[in-house]
C-alpha positions, 0 to 999 in steps of 0.5 A: 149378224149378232149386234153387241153393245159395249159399255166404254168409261172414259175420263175427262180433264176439266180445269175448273176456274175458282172464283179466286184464280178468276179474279186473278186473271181479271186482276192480271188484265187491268191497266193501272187505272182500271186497277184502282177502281177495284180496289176502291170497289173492293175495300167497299166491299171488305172492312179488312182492306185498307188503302192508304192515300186512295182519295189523293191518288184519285185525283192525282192520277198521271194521265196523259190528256189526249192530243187534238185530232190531227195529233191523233192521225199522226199516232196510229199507234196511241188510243187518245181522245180529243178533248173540247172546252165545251160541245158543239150545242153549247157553243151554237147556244153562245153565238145564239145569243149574240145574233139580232134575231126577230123574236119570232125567231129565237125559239125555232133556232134554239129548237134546230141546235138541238137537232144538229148531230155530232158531225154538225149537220141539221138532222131534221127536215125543214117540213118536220121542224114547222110542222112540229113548232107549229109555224110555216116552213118560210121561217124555218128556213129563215133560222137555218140561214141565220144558224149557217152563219155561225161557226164553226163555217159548214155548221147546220148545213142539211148535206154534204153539198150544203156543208162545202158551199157554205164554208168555200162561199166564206173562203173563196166566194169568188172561186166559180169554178170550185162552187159549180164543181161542189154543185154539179159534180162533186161524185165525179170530183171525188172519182178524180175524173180531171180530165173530163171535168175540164173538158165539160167546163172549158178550162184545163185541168190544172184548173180543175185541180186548183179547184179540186185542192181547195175543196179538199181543205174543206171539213166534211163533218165540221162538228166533229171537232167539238165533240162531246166525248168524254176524255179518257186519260192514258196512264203508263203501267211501265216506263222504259228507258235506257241507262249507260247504254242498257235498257231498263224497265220502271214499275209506275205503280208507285202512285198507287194507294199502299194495301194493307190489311185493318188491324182493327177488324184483323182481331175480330177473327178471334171474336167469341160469335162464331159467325163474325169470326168465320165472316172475317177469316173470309174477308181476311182470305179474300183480301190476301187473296187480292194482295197476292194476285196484285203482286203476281200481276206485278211480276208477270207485266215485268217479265213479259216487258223486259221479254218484249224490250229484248226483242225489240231493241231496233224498234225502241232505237230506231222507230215503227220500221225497225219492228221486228215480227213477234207473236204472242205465242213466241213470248208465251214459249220463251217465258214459259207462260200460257199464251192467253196469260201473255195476252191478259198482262198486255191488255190495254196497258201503256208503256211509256218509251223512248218513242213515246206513249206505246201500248203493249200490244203494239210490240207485237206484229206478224210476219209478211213472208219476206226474206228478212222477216219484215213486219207489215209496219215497216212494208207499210212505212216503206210503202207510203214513202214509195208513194210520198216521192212519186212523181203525181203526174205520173203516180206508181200503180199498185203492180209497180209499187209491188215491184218496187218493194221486191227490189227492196227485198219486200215481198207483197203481191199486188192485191197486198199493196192495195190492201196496206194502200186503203188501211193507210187512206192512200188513193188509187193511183188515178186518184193520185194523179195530179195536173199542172 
C-alpha cells in the first residue's frame, strides 16, 4: 500500500475587533448612568473632550429610589433595592445606650452587636464570645438577654427557633399552643402536617392552623430590613407613552452633559513639535470616535424600542398577561442587526412605560407551546389566580391545575406547573390545605 501525504492550504475568515469598534460595543451596552461615568473617565482622560454642565448632571441624576421590601416582591419585574435611614449596628448602637445596663455590661454588648449578621442572628457562640473577652459565660448570657429586648423584635437570637420565640413572647405571650409548636415542632409545622399535630396535642386543627398562621407572620430573618446595602437608583434610557392614541418613544438623554471637542487644545494639532501634533490628532480621533458611537447607541436603543412597542402593544395596554412571545432573534431578523448587537442596546436599560419602570429585557419572552403562543408570564398569572380562588380546603393538585389551564387553552404538563408553582414561592397543595 503506498502511503501519500498532500498538502492542503486553506483560508480562514477571522473578524478582528479594533480597539475602536470594542469600545463601540461597550459604549452600545451601557445604561445612561453607566454612560456618564465613562465620559467623566474619558475626558480625564483626554484634554480634547469637553463635557458641558458634567458636575450638575451628576448630582441631578433622574433616578428612581428603591421601594421597600414588600414593594419589591410585587415588582418582579424591577431590580430595586431597599433603602435604610441607618444599618442595623447603628441602630442596636442607639437602643444600647439607652438601656440601664451594669457597667460590667456595656462592653460585652457592644462586642456582640458587632458580631450580629445581616439577618440579625447573634453569629458567634456564647463560649467563644467569654473566652475571647475574658469574663464568664453567666454574663455573656446576661447581655445577649439585655440585646433580645431591642428591636427590631427577634433581633440577637442564636436560631431560628429563638428568633420565633422571641418575637411571638412579645405578641402573643399567651398563645400556648403557638409557643410549644415553635419549641417542639416546628419542621413538622413547616411540612403542613395539621392533622397529626392536632392529634399529638389534643386540640383540632383549626387550632393548629390559627396557630400556624400566627407563626407565619413572624420574621425569620428580622435584620434584613436594615440592610446596609448601598442604594442603587434606576434611570430610564427611554420613556414610552401614548399620544392621540399612538405610541411614541422619548430619548431621556437630555439630561446628559453636551460633548463637545476643546477648541483650545483642537489647535494644538497644528503645533510645530511633531510629537504634541501626532498626540492630539490621536486624542482628536479617539474622542470623534466616542462621539460617533454615542450617537450610534443612540440610534440602535431607538430602533430596537420602537421594534419592541410594535410588538408588545397588548402588553403596554393591558399588563404582564397580554405579553406576547419575543426573542431576541425575532427583533434582531426584523431589524436587520446581529442578535448579540439586540442583546448589548437591551442591557440593563429601563423604560419608563404605561406600566410603569420596565427593563428592556422584560419585553422578551418565550413561547410555552400553547396554541395561541402564550408566554410563560401570562400561564404563571393564570396559574396563581387558579390558585388565588381555590377552595384551601380542598386546594387544586398540580395534575388539576394542569388540566385547568388546558381548559383555558394553556398547554403545560404537570412537572411544568410545579415548575412555575415553586419559581412564584407557592406551596404544594397539601401545604396549601387550610382547617376550620
Amino acid at each position: 500500500m503506498e502511503l501519500g501525504f498532500q498538502l492542503k492550504q486553506e483560508q480562514t475568515l477571522r473578524l478582528t475587533l479594533t480597539p475602536q469598534l470594542r469600545q463601540a460595543i461597550e459604549i452600545l451596552q451601557f445604561s445612561s448612568v453607566e454612560l456618564l461615568e465613562y465620559l467623566h473617565q474619558q475626558q480625564m482622560e483626554n484634554p480634547l473632550i469637553e463635557l458641558e454642565g458634567l458636575y450638575q448632571y451628576i448630582h441631578d441624576v433622574p433616578g428612581t429610589a428603591a421601594p421597600r421590601q414588600q414593594e419589591e416582591r410585587d415588582r418582579p419585574w424591577y431590580h430595586r433595592v431597599v433603602v435604610s435611614e441607618a444599618t442595623l449596628h447603628e441602630r442596636l448602637e442607639a437602643q444600647l445606650m439607652e438601656l440601664p445596663l451594669p457597667d460590667e455590661l456595656k462592653p460585652i454588648c457592644k462586642y456582640l452587636i458587632g458580631n450580629v449578621d445581616e439577618r440579625g442572628y447573634l453569629d458567634i457562640s456564647v463560649g467563644e464570645a467569654a473566652s475571647l473577652l475574658g469574663v464568664e459565660e453567666a454574663l455573656v448570657e446576661q447581655a445577649i438577654a439585655w440585646l433580645q429586648q431591642m428591636d427590631p423584635p427577634g433581633v440577637c437570637a442564636r436560631n431560628l427557633t429563638e428568633c420565633l420565640l422571641l418575637q411571638l413572647r412579645r405578641t402573643s405571650p399567651d398563645d400556648e399552643l403557638a409557643l410549644r409548636l415553635v419549641e417542639e415542632a416546628l419542621e413538622e409545622l413547616a411540612q403542613g402536617k395539621i392533622q397529626s399535630l392536632a392529634q399529638r396535642y389534643g386540640v383540632t386543627p383549626a387550632e393548629v392552623q390559627r396557630a400556624y398562621d400566627r407563626i407565619q407572620s413572624l420574621n425569620p430573618h428580622p435584620g434584613l430590613a436594615y440592610s446596609a446595602e448601598t442604594p442603587r437608583y434606576l434611570v430610564p434610557d427611554v420613556q414610552i407613552e401614548k399620544v392621540d392614541g399612538e405610541y411614541v418613544i422619548l430619548m431621556l438623554d437630555h439630561w446628559l452633559p453636551h460633548f463637545r471637542i476643546n477648541p483650545a487644545y483642537h489647535q494644538l494639532i497644528h503645533h510645530s513639535d511633531e510629537q504634541v501634533a501626532n498626540y492630539m490628532r490621536e486624542k482628536l480621533n479617539a474622542a470623534l470616535w466616542i462621539a460617533k458611537s454615542i450617537e450610534q447607541r443612540r440610534q440602535t436603543l431607538y430602533r430596537v424600542v420602537e421594534c419592541l412597542v410594535e410588538e408588545q402593544k397588548a402588553f403596554l395596554e393591558k399588563g404582564p398577561a397580554y405579553l406576547r412571545p419575543l426573542t431576541l432573534k425575532q427583533v434582531a431578523e426584523k431589524l436587520g442587526m446581529h442578535e448579540s448587537t439586540v442583546s448589548r442596546a437591551t442591557s440593563g436599560k429601563y423604560a419608563q412605560t404605561p406600566q410603569g419602570l420596565i427593563e428592556l429585557k422584560a419585553f422578551f419572552t418565550h413561547s410555552i407551546g400553547a396554541e395561541d403562543e402564550v408566554s410563560p408570564e401570562r400561564a404563571k398569572l393564570r396559574l396563581k389566580a387558579l390558585i388565588d380562588g381555590e377552595d384551601k380546603r380542598k386546594p387544586y393538585s398540580d395534575q388539576k391545575l394542569a388540566e385547568l389551564l388546558q381548559a383555558e387553552g394553556i398547554c403545560l404538563s404537570r412537572r411544568t406547573v410545579a415548575k412555575y408553582r415553586e419559581e412564584m414561592r407557592i406551596p404544594s397543595s397539601a401545604k396549601r390545605k387550610r382547617y376550620g
